[in-house]
C-alpha positions as CSV (number, residue, x, y, z in Angstrom):
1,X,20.2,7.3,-16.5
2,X,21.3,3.4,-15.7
3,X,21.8,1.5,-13.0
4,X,22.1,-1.6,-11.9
5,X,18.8,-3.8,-11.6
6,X,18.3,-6.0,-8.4
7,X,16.9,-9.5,-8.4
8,X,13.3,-9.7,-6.5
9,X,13.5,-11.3,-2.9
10,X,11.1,-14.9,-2.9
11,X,8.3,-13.3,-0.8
12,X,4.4,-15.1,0.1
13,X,2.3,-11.9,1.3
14,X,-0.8,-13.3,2.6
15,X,-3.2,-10.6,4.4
16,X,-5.7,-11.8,7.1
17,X,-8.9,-9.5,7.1
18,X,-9.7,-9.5,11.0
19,X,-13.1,-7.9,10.6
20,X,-15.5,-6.6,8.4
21,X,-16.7,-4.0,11.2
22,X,-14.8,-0.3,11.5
23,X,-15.8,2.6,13.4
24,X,-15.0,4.9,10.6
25,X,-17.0,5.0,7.1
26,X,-14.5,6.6,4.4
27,X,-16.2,7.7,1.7
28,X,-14.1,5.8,-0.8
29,X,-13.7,2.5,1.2
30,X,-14.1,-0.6,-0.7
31,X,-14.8,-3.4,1.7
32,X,-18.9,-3.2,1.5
33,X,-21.0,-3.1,4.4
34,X,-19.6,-2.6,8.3
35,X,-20.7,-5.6,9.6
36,X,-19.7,-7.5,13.0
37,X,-18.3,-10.5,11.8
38,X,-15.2,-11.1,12.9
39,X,-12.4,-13.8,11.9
40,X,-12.7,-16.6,14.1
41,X,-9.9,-18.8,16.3
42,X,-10.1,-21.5,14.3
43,X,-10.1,-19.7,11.1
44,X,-6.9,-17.8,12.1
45,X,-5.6,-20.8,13.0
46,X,-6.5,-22.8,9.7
47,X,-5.4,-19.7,7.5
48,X,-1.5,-19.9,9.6
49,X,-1.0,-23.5,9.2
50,X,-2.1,-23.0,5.3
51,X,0.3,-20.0,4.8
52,X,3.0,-22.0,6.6
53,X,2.5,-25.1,4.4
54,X,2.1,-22.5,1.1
55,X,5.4,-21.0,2.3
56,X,7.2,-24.2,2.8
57,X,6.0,-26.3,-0.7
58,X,6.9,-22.9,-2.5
59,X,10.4,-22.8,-1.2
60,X,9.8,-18.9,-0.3
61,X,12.3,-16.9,2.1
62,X,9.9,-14.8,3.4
63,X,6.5,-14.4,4.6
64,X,5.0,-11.0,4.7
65,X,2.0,-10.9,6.6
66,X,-0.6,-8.2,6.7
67,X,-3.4,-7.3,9.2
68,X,-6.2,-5.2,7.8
69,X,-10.3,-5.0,8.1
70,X,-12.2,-2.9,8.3
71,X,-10.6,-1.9,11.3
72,X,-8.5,-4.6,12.5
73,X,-7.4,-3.2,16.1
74,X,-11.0,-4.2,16.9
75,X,-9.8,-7.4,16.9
76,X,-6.4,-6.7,18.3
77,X,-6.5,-9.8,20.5
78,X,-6.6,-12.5,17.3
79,X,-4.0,-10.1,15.4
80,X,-1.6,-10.9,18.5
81,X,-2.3,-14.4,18.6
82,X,-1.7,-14.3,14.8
83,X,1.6,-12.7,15.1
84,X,2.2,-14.7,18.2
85,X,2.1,-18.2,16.5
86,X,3.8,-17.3,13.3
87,X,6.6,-16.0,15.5
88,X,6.7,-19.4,17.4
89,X,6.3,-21.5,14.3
90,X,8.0,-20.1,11.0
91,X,10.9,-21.4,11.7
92,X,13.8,-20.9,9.0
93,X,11.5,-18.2,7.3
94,X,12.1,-14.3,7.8
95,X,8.9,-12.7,9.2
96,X,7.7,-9.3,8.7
97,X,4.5,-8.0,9.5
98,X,2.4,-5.0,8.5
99,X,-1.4,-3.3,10.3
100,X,-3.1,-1.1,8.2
101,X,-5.3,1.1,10.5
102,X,-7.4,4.3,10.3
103,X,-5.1,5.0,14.0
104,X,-8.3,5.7,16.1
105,X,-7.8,3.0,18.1
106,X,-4.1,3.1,19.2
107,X,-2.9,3.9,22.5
108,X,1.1,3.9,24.2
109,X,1.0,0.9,25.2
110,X,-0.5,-0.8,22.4
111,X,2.1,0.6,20.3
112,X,4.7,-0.7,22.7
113,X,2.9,-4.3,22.6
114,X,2.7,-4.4,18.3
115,X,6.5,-3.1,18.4
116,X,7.3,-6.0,20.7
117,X,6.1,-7.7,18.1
118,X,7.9,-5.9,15.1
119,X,4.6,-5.1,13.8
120,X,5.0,-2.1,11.5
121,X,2.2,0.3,11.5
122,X,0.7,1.4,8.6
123,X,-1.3,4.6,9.1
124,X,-4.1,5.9,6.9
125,X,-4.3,9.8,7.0
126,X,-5.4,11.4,3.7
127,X,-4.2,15.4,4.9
128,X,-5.1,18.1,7.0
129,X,-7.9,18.7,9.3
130,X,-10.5,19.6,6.5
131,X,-9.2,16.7,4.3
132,X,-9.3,14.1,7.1
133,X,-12.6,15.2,8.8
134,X,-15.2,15.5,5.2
135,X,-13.2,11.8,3.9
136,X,-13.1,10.1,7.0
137,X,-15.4,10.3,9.3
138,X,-16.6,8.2,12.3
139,X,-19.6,6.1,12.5
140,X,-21.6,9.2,14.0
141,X,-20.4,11.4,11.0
142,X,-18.2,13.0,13.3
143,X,-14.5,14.0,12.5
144,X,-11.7,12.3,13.3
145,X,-8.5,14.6,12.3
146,X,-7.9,16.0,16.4
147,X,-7.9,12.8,17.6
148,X,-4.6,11.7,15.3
149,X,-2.9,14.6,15.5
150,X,-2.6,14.1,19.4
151,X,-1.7,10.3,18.2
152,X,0.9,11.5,15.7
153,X,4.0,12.3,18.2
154,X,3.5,9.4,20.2
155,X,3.1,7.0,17.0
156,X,6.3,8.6,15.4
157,X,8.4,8.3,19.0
158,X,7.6,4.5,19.0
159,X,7.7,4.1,15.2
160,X,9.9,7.1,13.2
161,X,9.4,4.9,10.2
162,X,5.9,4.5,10.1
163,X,4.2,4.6,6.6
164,X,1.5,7.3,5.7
165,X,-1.1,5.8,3.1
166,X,-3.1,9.4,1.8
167,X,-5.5,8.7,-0.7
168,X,-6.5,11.4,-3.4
169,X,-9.8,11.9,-4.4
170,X,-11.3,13.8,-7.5
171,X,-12.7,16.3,-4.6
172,X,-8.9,16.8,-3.2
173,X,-7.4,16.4,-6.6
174,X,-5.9,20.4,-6.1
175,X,-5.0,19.1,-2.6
176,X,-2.3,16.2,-3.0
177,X,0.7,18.7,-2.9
178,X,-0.3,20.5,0.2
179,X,-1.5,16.8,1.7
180,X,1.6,15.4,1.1
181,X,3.7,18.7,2.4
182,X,1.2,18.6,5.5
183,X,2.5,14.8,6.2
184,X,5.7,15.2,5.7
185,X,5.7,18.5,8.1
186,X,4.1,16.1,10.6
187,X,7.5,14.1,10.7
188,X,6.7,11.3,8.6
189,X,9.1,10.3,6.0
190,X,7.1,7.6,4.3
191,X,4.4,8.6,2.7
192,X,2.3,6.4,0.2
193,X,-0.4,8.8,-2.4
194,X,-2.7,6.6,-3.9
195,X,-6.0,7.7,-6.4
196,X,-9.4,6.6,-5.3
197,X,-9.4,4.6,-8.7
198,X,-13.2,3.7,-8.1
199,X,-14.5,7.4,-8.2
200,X,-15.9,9.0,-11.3
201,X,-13.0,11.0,-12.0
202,X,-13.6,13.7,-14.8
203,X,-10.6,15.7,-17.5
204,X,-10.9,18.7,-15.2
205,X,-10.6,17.0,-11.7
206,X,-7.0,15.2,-13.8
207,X,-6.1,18.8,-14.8
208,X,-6.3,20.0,-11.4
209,X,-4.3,17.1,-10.4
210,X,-1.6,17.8,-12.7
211,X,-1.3,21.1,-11.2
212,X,-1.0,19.9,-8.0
213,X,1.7,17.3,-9.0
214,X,3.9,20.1,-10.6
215,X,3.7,22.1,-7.2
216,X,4.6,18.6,-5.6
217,X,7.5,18.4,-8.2
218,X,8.8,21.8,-7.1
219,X,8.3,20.5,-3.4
220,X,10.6,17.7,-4.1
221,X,13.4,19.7,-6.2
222,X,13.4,21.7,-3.0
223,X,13.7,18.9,-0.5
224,X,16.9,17.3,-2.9
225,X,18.6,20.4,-2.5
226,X,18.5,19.8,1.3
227,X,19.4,16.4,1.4
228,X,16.0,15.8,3.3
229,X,15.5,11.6,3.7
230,X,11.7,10.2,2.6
231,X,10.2,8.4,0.3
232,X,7.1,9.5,-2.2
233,X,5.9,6.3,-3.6
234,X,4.2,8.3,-6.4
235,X,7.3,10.0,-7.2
236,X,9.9,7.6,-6.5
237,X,8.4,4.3,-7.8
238,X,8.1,5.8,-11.4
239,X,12.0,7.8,-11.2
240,X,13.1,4.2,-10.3
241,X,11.7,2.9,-13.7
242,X,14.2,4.9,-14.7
243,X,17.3,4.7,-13.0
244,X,17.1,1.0,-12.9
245,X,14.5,-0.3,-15.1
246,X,10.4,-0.9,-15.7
247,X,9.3,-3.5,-12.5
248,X,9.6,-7.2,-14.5
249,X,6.8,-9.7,-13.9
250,X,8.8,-11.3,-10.9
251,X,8.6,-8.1,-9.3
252,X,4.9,-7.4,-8.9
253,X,2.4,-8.3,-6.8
254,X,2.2,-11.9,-8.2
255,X,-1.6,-11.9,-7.6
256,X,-3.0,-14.9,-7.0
257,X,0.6,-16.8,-7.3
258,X,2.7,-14.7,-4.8
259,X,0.2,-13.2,-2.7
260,X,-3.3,-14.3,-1.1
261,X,-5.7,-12.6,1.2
262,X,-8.1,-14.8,4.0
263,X,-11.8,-13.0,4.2
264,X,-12.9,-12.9,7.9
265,X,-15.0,-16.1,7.4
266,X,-11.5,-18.3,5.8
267,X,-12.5,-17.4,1.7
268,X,-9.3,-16.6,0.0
269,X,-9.1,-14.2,-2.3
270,X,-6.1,-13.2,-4.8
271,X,-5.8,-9.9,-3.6
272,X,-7.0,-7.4,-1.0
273,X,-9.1,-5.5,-2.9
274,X,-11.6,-8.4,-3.8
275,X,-12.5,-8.7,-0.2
276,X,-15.8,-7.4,0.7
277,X,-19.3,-8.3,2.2
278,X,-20.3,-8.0,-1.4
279,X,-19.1,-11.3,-2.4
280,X,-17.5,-11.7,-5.9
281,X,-17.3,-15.6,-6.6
282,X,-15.7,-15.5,-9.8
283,X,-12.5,-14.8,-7.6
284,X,-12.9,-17.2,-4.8
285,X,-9.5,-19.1,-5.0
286,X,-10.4,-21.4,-1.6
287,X,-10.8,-21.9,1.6
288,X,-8.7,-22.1,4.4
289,X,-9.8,-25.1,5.2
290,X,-9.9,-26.9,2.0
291,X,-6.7,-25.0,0.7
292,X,-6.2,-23.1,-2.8
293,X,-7.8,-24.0,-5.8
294,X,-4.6,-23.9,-7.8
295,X,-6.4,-24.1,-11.2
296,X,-8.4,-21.1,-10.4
297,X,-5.5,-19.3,-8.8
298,X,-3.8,-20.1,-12.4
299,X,-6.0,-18.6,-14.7
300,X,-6.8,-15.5,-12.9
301,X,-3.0,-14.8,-12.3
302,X,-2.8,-15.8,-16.2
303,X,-6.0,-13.3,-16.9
304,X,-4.7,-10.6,-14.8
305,X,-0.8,-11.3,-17.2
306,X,-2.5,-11.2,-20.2
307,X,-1.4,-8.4,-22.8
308,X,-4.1,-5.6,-22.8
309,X,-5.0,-4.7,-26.6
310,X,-5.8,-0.6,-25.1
311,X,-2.1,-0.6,-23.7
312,X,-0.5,-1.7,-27.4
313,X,2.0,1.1,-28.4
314,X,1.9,2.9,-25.2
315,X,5.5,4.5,-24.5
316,X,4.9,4.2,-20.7
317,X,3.4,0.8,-21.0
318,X,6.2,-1.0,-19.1
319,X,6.2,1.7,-16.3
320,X,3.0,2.5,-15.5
321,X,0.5,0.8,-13.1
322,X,-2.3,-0.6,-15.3
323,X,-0.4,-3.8,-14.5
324,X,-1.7,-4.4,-11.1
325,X,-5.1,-6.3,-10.9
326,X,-6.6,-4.6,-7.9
327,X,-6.7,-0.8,-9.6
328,X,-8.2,-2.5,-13.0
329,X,-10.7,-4.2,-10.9
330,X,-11.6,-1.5,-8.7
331,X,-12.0,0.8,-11.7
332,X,-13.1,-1.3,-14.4
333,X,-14.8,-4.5,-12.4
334,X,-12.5,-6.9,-14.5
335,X,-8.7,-7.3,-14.3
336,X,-8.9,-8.0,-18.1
337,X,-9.2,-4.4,-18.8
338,X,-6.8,-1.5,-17.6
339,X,-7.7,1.1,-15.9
340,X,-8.9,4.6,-17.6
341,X,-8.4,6.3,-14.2
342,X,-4.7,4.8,-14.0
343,X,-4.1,5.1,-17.7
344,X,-4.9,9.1,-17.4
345,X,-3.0,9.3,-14.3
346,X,0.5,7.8,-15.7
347,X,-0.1,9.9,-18.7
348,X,-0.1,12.8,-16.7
349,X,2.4,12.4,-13.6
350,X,4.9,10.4,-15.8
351,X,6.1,13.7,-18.1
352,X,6.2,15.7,-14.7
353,X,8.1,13.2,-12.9
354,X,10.8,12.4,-15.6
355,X,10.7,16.3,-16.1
356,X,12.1,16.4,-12.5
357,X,14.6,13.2,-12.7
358,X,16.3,14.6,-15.6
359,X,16.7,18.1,-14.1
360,X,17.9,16.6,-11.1
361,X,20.5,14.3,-13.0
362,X,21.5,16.9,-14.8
363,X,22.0,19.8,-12.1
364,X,24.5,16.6,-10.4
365,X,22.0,16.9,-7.3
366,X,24.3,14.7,-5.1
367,X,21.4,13.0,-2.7
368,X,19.3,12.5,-5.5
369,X,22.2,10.4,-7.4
370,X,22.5,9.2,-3.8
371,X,19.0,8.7,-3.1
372,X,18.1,6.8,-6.4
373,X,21.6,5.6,-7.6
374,X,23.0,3.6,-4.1
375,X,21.8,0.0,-3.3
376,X,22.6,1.5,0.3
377,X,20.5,4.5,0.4
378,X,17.2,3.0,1.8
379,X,19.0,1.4,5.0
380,X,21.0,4.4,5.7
381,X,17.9,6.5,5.5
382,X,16.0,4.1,7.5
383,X,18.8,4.1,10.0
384,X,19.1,7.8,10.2
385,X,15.7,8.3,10.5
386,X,14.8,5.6,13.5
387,X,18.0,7.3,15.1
388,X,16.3,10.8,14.8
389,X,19.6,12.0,12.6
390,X,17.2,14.3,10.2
């Protein structure tokens, strides 16, 4: 099934954590305590002149900049003088910018105000009501799944391309099919499915998963036969490690190299997940206001590169995802090691998603040779979709 590889686009992703504080507490969050200390003036403003001289010494194209927390609407104010400034001073350098939110917090015209902006909303929402309300609840315990549905036709009206993020946990693991179907029903047509990779997940919770993930294949067949326009990152990241090829070093997250993320007090980190109130010095790579330490940077990028003697002889090796240092860490508290959780995970989605590609190649589905086979496809859907033409 070949096609055509493209060459990666020169990209610096740097993500400013706003806040520690958030008014939810999701039972798989990462970040540590919710605390109210919040990023600073001047350490917003120290962390956009170091990612604008970062940009420029690297010779990069584009910045991608990403707001998150916490909660980072409670500091909506800094994220719009943020934007604001790198609008006014970035000159030469395409801009794009992403907020990750839990949605609680949004309104109609603050929706209008961050798509003034272009700041493209990233919403998480994990599934239905039940779902939604036992995994994230607000501070009081209380559930928060009537509040975003009301949100959900005003978001998509401003935003028809806004991204889903719907984490899977080993107590949802039947779920993720139904989740995903639930989304999608909602009128979203990006939808990312990612595992909780620090739970304790068990054979039988993976069992029930893989289940789930051959209803979700049957789902998909379905939606290919009627030409319907998404994307399923856990389905179509792994079919396009087929169609084109397995993602090259260039191509991933570059932590550490590519990609840095500015704690709410101006640390920098390699990646988002090493953020917390619990700090974790052995991957401090700076400050804003001293710059990066380039020799630390360097080894863990090299560390998190370095061949993994468990992965030796894997078949899905170069496809799956035990390259990325945030899942080893948050499974495995090193990025030395890959992940069990991930390792278990490819082993069983891969054969199911292949399964699918293959039976799709071979039926001639037209929109999935479309879909997967045209360099075009993802700005025609995009297109389409903003235009309300599915």
């Amino acid at each position: 099934m070949p096609a055509p590889a493209t060459l990666p686009q020169s990209v610096l992703s740097v993500a400013f954590h706003l806040t520690h504080q958030c008014n939810l507490r999701c039972a798989y969050c990462y970040t540590g305590a919710k605390v109210q200390a919040p990023m600073c003036r001047d350490v917003a403003d120290a962390g956009i002149d170091l990612t604008l001289r970062e940009a420029r010494s690297t010779a990069v194209s584009h910045l991608d900049i990403t707001f998150i927390g916490g909660e980072p609407l409670l500091e909506k104010d800094l994220l719009l003088h943020i934007a604001d400034r790198f609008q006014r001073e970035a000159a030469g350098l395409e801009l794009s910018f992403r907020l990750s939110t839990n949605g609680t917090l949004l309104t109609e015209d603050l929706l209008r105000t961050l798509l003034d902006r272009r700041i493209y909303v990233s919403l998480s929402l994990d599934g239905p009501p039940e779902i939604m309300d036992a995994q994230r609840p607000d501070a009081g315990g209380r559930g928060i799944s009537g509040r975003l549905e009301k949100l959900i036709p005003t978001l998509l009206r401003h935003n028809p391309l806004t991204n889903v993020t719907c984490v899977v946990t080993p107590a949802y693991a039947d779920r993720v099919a139904g989740s995903v179907q639930w989304i999608h029903e909602k009128g979203f047509r990006f939808i990312t499915v990612t595992l909780d990779y620090s739970a304790p997940w068990t054979e039988a919770d993976m069992r029930r998963l893989e289940k789930s993930y051959r209803r979700l294949s049957a789902w998909y067949w379905e939606k290919m036969q009627d030409e319907a326009r998404f994307y399923l990152s856990c389905f179509d990241e792994r079919i396009r490690t087929r169609t084109l090829a397995p993602l090259q070093p260039a191509e991933r997250c570059g932590i550490a190299r590519r990609q840095f993320s500015i704690a709410p007090a101006g640390e920098l980190y390699p990646c988002v997940q090493f953020v917390t109130t619990e700090k974790v010095p052995a991957f401090l790579i700076g400050h804003v206001g001293a710059g990066l330490d380039r020799d630390c940077a360097g080894h863990l990028h090299a560390c998190s590169e370095a061949p993994k003697p468990e992965c030796a002889g894997c078949a899905l090796h170069d496809r799956c995802s035990t390259w990325c240092a945030c899942i080893n860490f948050a499974s495995t508290g090193s990025i030395t090691a890959a992940s069990p959780v991930a390792c278990h995970h490819e082993q069983i989605l891969m054969p199911i998603v292949d399964d699918l590609a293959n039976r799709l190649w071979k039926s001639g589905n037209r929109w999935f040779l479309h879909k997967h086979y045209n360099p075009a496809y993802s700005l025609f859907s995009q297109l389409e979709i903003s235009l309300g033409e599915i």
